[in-house]
PyMOL CGO cylinders between C-alpha atoms (Angstrom):
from pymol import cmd
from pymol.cgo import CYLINDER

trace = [
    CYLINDER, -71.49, 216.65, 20.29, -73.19, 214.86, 22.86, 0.3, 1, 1, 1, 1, 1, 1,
    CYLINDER, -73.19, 214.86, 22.86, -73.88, 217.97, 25.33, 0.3, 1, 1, 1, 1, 1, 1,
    CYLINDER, -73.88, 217.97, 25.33, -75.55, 219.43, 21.81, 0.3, 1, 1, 1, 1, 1, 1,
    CYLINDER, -75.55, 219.43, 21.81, -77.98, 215.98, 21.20, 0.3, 1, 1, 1, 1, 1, 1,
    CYLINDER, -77.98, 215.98, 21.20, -78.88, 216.48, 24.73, 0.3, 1, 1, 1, 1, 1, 1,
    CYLINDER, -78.88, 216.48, 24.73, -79.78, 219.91, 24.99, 0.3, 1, 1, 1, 1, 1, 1,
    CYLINDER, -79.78, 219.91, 24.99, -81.75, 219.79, 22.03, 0.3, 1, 1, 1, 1, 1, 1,
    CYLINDER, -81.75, 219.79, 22.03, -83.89, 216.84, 23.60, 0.3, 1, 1, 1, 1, 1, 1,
    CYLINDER, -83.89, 216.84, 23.60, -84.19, 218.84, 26.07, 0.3, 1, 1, 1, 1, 1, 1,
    CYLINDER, -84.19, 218.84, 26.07, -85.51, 221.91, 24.80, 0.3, 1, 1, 1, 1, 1, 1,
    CYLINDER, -85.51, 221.91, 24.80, -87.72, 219.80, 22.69, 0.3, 1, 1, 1, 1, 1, 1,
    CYLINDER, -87.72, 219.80, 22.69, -89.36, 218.56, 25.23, 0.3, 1, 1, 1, 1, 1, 1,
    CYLINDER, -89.36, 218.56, 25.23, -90.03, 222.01, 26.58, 0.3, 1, 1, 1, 1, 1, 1,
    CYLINDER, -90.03, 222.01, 26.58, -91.17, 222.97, 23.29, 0.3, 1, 1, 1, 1, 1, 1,
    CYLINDER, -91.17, 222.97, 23.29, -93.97, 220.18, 23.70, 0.3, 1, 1, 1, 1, 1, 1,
    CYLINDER, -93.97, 220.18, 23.70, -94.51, 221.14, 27.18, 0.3, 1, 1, 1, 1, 1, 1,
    CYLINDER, -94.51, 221.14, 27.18, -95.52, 225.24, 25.49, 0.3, 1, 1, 1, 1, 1, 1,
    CYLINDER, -95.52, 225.24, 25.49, -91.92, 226.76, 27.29, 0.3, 1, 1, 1, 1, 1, 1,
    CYLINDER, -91.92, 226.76, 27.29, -90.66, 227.82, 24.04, 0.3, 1, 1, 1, 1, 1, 1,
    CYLINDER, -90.66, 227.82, 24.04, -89.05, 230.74, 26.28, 0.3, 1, 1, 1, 1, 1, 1,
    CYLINDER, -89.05, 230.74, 26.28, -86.89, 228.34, 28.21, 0.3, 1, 1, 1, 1, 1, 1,
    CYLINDER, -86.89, 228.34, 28.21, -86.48, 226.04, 25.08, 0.3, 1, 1, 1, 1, 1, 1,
    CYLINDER, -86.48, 226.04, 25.08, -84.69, 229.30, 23.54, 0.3, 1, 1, 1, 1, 1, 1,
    CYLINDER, -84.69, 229.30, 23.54, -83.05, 229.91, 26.41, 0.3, 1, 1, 1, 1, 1, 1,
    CYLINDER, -83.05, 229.91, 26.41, -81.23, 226.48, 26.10, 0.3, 1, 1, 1, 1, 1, 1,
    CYLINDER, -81.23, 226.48, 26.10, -80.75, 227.24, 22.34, 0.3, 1, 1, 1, 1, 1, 1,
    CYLINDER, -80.75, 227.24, 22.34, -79.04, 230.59, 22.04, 0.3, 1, 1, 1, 1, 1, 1,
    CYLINDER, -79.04, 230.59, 22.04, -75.76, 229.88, 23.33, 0.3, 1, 1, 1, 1, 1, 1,
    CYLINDER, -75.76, 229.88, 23.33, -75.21, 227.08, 20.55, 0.3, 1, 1, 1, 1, 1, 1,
    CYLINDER, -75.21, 227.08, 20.55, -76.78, 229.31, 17.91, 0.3, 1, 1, 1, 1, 1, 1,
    CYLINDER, -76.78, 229.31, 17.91, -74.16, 231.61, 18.77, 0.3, 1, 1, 1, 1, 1, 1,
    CYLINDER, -74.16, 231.61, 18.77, -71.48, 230.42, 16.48, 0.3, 1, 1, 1, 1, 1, 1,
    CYLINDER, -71.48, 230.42, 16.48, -71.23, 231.29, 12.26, 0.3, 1, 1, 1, 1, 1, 1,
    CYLINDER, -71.23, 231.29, 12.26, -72.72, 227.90, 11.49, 0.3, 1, 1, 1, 1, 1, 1,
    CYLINDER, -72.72, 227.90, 11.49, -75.15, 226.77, 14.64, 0.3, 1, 1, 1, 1, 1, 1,
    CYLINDER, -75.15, 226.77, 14.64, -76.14, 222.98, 14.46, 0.3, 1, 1, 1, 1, 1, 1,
    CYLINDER, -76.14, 222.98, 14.46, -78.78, 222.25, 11.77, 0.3, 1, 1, 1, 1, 1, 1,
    CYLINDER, -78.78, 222.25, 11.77, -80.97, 220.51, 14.71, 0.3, 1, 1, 1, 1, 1, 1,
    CYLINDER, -80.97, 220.51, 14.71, -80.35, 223.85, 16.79, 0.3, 1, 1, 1, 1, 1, 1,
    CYLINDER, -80.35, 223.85, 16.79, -81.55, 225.93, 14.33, 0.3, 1, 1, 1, 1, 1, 1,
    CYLINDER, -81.55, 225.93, 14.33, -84.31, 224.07, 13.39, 0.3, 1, 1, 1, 1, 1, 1,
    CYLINDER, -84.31, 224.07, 13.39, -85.63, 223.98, 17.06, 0.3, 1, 1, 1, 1, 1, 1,
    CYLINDER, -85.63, 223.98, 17.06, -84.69, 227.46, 17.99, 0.3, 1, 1, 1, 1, 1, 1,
    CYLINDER, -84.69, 227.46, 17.99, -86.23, 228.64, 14.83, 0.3, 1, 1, 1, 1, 1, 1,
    CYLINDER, -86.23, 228.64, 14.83, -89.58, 226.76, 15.66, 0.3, 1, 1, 1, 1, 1, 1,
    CYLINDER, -89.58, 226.76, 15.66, -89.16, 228.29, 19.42, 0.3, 1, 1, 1, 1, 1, 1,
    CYLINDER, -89.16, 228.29, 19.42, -89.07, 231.60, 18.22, 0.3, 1, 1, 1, 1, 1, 1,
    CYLINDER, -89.07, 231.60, 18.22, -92.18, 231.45, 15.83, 0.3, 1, 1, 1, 1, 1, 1,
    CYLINDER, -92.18, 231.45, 15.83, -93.94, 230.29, 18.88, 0.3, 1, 1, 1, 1, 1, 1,
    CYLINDER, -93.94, 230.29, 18.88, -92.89, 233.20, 20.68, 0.3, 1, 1, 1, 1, 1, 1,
    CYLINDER, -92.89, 233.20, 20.68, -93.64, 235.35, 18.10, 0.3, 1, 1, 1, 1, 1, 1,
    CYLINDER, -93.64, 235.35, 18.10, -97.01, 234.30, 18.16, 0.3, 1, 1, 1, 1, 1, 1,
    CYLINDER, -97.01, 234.30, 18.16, -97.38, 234.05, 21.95, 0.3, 1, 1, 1, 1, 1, 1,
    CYLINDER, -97.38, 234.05, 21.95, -96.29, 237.90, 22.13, 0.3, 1, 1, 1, 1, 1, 1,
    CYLINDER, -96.29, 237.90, 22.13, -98.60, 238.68, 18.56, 0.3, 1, 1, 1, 1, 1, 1,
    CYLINDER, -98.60, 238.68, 18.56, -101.57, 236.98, 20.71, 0.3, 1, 1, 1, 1, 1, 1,
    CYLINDER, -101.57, 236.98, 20.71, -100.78, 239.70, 23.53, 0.3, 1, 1, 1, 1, 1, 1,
    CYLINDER, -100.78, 239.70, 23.53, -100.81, 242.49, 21.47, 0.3, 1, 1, 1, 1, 1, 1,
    CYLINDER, -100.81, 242.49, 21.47, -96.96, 243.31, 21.52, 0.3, 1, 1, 1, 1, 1, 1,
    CYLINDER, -96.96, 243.31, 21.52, -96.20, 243.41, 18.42, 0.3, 1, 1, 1, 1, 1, 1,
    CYLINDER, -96.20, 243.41, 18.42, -92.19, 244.91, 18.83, 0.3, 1, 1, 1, 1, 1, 1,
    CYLINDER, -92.19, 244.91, 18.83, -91.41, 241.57, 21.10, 0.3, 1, 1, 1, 1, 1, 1,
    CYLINDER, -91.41, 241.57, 21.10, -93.96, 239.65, 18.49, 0.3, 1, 1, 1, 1, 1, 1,
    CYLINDER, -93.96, 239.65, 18.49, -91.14, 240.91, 15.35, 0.3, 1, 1, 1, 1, 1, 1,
    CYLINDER, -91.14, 240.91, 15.35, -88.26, 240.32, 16.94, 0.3, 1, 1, 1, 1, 1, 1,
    CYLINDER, -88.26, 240.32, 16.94, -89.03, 236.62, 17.21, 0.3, 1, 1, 1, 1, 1, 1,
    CYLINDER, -89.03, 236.62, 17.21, -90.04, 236.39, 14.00, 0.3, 1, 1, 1, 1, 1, 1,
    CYLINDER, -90.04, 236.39, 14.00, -86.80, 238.13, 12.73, 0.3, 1, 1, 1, 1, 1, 1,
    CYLINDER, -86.80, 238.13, 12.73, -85.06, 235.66, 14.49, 0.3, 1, 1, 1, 1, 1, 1,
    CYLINDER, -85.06, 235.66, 14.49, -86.87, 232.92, 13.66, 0.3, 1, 1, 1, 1, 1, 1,
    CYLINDER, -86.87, 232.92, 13.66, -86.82, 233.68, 9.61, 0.3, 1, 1, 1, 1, 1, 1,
    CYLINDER, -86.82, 233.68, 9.61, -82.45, 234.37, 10.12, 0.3, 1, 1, 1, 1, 1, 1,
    CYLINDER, -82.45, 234.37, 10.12, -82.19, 230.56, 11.25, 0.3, 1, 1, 1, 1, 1, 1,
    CYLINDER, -82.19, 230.56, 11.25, -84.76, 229.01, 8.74, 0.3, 1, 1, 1, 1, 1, 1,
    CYLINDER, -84.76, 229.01, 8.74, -84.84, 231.13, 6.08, 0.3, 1, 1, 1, 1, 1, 1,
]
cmd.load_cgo(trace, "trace")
């Protein structure tokens, strides 16, 4: 559990540095499971919405859903 705690420090602090794509990154493989950590999901959910509105801003709106579809399935 401690390799977990860490990781999502550390992608939290990416997430307040704006690198929600290497935040996710981090995230994914412990989402993975049926039942990812709640502090996983919370984060990666969060990442995702960013990313979803980083890719909205840009005007691609296929990459802009897909975040948001993810984001919604881990924080529903």
């Amino acid at each position: 559990m401690a390799g977990v705690a860490a990781t999502v420090e550390r992608a939290r602090a990416l997430c307040r540095q704006g690198r929600f794509a290497e935040a996710r990154a981090l995230l994914e493989p412990l989402a993975a499971g049926a039942e990812p950590d709640r502090r996983v999901a919370a984060l990666l959910g969060e990442a995702c919405l960013r990313l979803g509105d980083v890719a909205a801003r840009a005007g691609n709106a296929a990459a802009a859903l897909e975040c948001y579809a993810r984001s919604i399935a881990l924080r529903p």
